[in-house]
C-alpha positions in Angstrom: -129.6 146.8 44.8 -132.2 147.5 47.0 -133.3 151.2 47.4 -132.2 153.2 50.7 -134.8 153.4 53.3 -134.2 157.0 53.1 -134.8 157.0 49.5 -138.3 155.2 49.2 -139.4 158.0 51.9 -138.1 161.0 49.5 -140.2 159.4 46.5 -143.7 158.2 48.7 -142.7 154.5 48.4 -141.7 153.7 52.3 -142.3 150.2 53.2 -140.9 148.0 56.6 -137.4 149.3 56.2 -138.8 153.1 56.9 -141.1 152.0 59.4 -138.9 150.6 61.4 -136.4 153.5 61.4 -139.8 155.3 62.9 -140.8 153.0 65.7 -138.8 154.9 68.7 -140.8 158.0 67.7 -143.8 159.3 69.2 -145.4 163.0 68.5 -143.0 165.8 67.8 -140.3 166.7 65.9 -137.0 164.8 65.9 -133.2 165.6 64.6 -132.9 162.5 62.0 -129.5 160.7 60.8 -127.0 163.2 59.1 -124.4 162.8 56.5 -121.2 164.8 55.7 -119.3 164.7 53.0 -115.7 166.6 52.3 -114.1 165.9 48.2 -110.4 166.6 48.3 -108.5 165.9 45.4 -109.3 161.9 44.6 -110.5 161.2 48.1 -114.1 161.1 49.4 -114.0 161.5 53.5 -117.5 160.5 55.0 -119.6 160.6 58.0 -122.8 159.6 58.6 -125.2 158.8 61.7 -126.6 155.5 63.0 -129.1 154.1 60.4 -127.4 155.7 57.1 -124.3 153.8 57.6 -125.0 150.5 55.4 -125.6 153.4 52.6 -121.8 153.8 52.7 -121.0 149.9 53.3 -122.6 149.5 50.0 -121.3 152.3 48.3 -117.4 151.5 49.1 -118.8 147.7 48.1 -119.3 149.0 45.0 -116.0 150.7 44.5 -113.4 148.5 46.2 -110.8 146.7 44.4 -112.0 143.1 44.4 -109.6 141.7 46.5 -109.2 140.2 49.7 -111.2 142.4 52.7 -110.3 142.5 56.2 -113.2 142.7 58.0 -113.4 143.2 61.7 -116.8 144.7 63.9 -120.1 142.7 64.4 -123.6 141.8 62.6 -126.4 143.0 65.3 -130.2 141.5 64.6 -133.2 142.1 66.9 -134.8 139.2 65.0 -133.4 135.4 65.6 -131.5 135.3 61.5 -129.1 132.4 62.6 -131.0 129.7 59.7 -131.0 132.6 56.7 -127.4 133.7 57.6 -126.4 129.9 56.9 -126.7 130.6 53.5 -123.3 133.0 53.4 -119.8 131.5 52.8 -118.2 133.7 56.2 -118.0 131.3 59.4 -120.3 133.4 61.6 -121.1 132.3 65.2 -123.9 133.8 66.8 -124.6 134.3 70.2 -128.2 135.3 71.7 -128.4 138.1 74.6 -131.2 138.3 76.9 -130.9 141.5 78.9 -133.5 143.9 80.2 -134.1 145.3 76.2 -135.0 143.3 73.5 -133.5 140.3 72.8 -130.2 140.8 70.3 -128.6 137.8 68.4 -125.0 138.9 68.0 -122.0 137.6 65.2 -118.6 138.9 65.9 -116.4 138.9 62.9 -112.7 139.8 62.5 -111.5 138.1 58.9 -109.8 138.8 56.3 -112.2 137.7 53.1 -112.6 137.1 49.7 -114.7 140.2 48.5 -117.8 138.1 47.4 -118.3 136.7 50.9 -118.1 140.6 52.2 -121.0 141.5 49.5 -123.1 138.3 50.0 -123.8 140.0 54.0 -125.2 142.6 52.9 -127.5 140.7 50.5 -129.3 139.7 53.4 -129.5 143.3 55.2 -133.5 143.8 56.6 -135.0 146.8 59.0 -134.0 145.3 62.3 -130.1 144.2 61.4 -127.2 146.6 61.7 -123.7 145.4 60.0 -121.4 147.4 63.2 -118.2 146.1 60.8 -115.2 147.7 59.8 -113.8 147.1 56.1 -110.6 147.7 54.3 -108.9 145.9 51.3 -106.3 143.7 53.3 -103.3 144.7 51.4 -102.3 148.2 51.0 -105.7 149.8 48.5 -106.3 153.7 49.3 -108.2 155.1 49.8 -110.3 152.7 50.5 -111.4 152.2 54.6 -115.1 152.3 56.6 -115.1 152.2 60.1 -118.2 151.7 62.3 -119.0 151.6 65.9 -119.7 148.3 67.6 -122.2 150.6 70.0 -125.2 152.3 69.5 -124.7 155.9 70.3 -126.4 157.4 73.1 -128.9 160.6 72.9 -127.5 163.8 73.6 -126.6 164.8 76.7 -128.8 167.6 78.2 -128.6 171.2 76.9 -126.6 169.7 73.8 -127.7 169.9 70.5 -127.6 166.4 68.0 -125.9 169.3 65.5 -123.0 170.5 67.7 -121.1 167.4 67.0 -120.2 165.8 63.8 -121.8 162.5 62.4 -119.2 159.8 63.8 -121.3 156.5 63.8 -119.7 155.5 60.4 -116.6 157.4 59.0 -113.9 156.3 56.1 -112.6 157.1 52.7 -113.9 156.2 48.8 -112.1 156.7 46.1 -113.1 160.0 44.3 -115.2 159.8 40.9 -118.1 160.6 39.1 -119.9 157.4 39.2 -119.0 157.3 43.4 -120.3 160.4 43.5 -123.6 159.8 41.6 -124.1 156.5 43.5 -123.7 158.3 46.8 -126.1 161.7 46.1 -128.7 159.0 44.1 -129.3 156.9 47.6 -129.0 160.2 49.6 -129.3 163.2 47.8 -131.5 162.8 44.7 -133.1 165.8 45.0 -130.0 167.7 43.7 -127.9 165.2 42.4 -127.9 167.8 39.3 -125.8 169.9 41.1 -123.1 167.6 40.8 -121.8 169.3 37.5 -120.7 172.3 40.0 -118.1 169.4 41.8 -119.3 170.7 45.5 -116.5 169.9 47.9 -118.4 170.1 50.8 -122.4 168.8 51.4 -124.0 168.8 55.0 -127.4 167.0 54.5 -129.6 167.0 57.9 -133.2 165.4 58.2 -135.8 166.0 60.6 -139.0 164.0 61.4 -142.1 165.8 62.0 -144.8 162.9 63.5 -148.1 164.4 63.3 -150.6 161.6 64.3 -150.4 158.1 65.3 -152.6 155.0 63.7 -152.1 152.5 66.7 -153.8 149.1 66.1 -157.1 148.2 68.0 -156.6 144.8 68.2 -157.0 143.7 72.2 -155.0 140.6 71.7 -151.8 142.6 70.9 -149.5 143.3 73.3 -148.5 146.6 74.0 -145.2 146.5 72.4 -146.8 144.7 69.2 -148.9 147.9 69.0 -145.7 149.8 69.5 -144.5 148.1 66.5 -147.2 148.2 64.2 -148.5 151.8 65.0 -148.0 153.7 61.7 -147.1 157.4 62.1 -148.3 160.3 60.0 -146.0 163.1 59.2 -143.4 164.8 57.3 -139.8 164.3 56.4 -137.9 168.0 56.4 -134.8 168.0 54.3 -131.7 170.6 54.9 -129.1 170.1 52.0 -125.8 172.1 52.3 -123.8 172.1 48.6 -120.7 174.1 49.7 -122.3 177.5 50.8 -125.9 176.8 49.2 -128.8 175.4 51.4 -131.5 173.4 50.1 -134.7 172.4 51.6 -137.2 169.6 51.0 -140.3 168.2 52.6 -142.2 165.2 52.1 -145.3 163.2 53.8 -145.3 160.3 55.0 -148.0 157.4 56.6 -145.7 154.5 57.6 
């Protein structure tokens, strides 16, 4: 499985994925995609923020009964994916949209699946596709659920803070254990995936992005929005962990 966007920025080895996570950014510092997690008894309850949500597709992927999945939501690309997406057994219809952003290429989806053609999806996940779907086993399987909004969230209003609300582009349920637990804190949370002999029951993990300098291309026969795309940013990646009542704090460079 390919390794978390997040994760090749904790250990120096970000590549496209993290860069394009970094595009909307210019200089400053900006609140960066959070994840909560609550353990009661067998049950891991989620939430996570736009851009870490495919962590938790992949993690109740690798959990699930394999049985049928009801699948309902959306694939969203920025790139035209129509030919590589032929290669998957789902009937997906696409549909291009022109408005006054980029252009989006759009696949609604509401089916109930074998599991394999749910997995082979995400096989194909890149930096500018987002899987807005919703998953649960279609016959009666708890714990297992993820649900994921079919709209990207908005900034904060004015005067309120990214923190005072709760993670709530992808929320659901995993089935508690040791090896859902180590999958989740490896792509996430490596830094103190030791402290997972302690059994936390809560963890709170923020990151903030502090661009320091811009590298934007030279090239005059580059549009200004293909320098947008290609500038690489210099910076660090700050790190808040939260294990139950003990905070944790991490920082990491960057040129991506």
């Amino acid at each position: 499985m390919r390794m978390s966007w997040l994760k090749t920025m904790i250990e120096g080895k970000a590549g496209e994925h993290a860069h394009a996570k970094l595009v909307k950014y210019g200089k400053g510092r900006y609140p960066g995609p959070r994840i909560k997690l609550t353990v009661r008894g067998s049950k891991i309850y989620f939430r996570a923020d736009l851009d870490l949500e495919t962590i938790f597709h992949r993690a109740y992927l690798e959990g699930v009964p394999d049985v049928k999945q009801k699948v309902k939501g959306q694939i969203v690309s920025y790139d035209d994916r129509r030919e590589e997406f032929k290669s998957v057994q789902m009937p997906l219809i696409w549909k291009e949209s022109k408005g006054k952003g980029a252009t989006t290429y759009k696949a609604k989806i509401s089916e109930v699946a074998p599991f394999e053609h749910v997995k082979e999806l995400f096989e194909l996940d890149n930096p500018t596709t987002f899987y807005q779907l919703s998953i649960n086993p279609a016959k009666n399987a708890k714990p297992w659920k993820i649900k994921t909004k079919t709209s990207f969230p908005r900034g904060p209003k004015g005067g309120e803070k990214e923190d005072e609300k709760a993670p709530n582009y992808a929320t659901g349920t995993l089935e508690s254990s040791d090896e859902m637990m180590k999958f989740i804190f490896n792509e996430v949370a490596p830094e103190v995936i030791d402290k997972l002999e302690s059994e936390p029951k809560s963890v709170f993990i923020r990151n903030e992005f502090h661009i320091e300098d811009i590298d934007i291309p030279q090239d005059e026969g580059l549009t200004f929005t293909e320098k947008r795309k290609l500038a690489k940013k210099k910076g660090k990646l700050h790190r808040t962990i939260t294990l139950d009542d003990e905070e944790y704090t991490f920082d990491y460079e960057f040129y991506v």
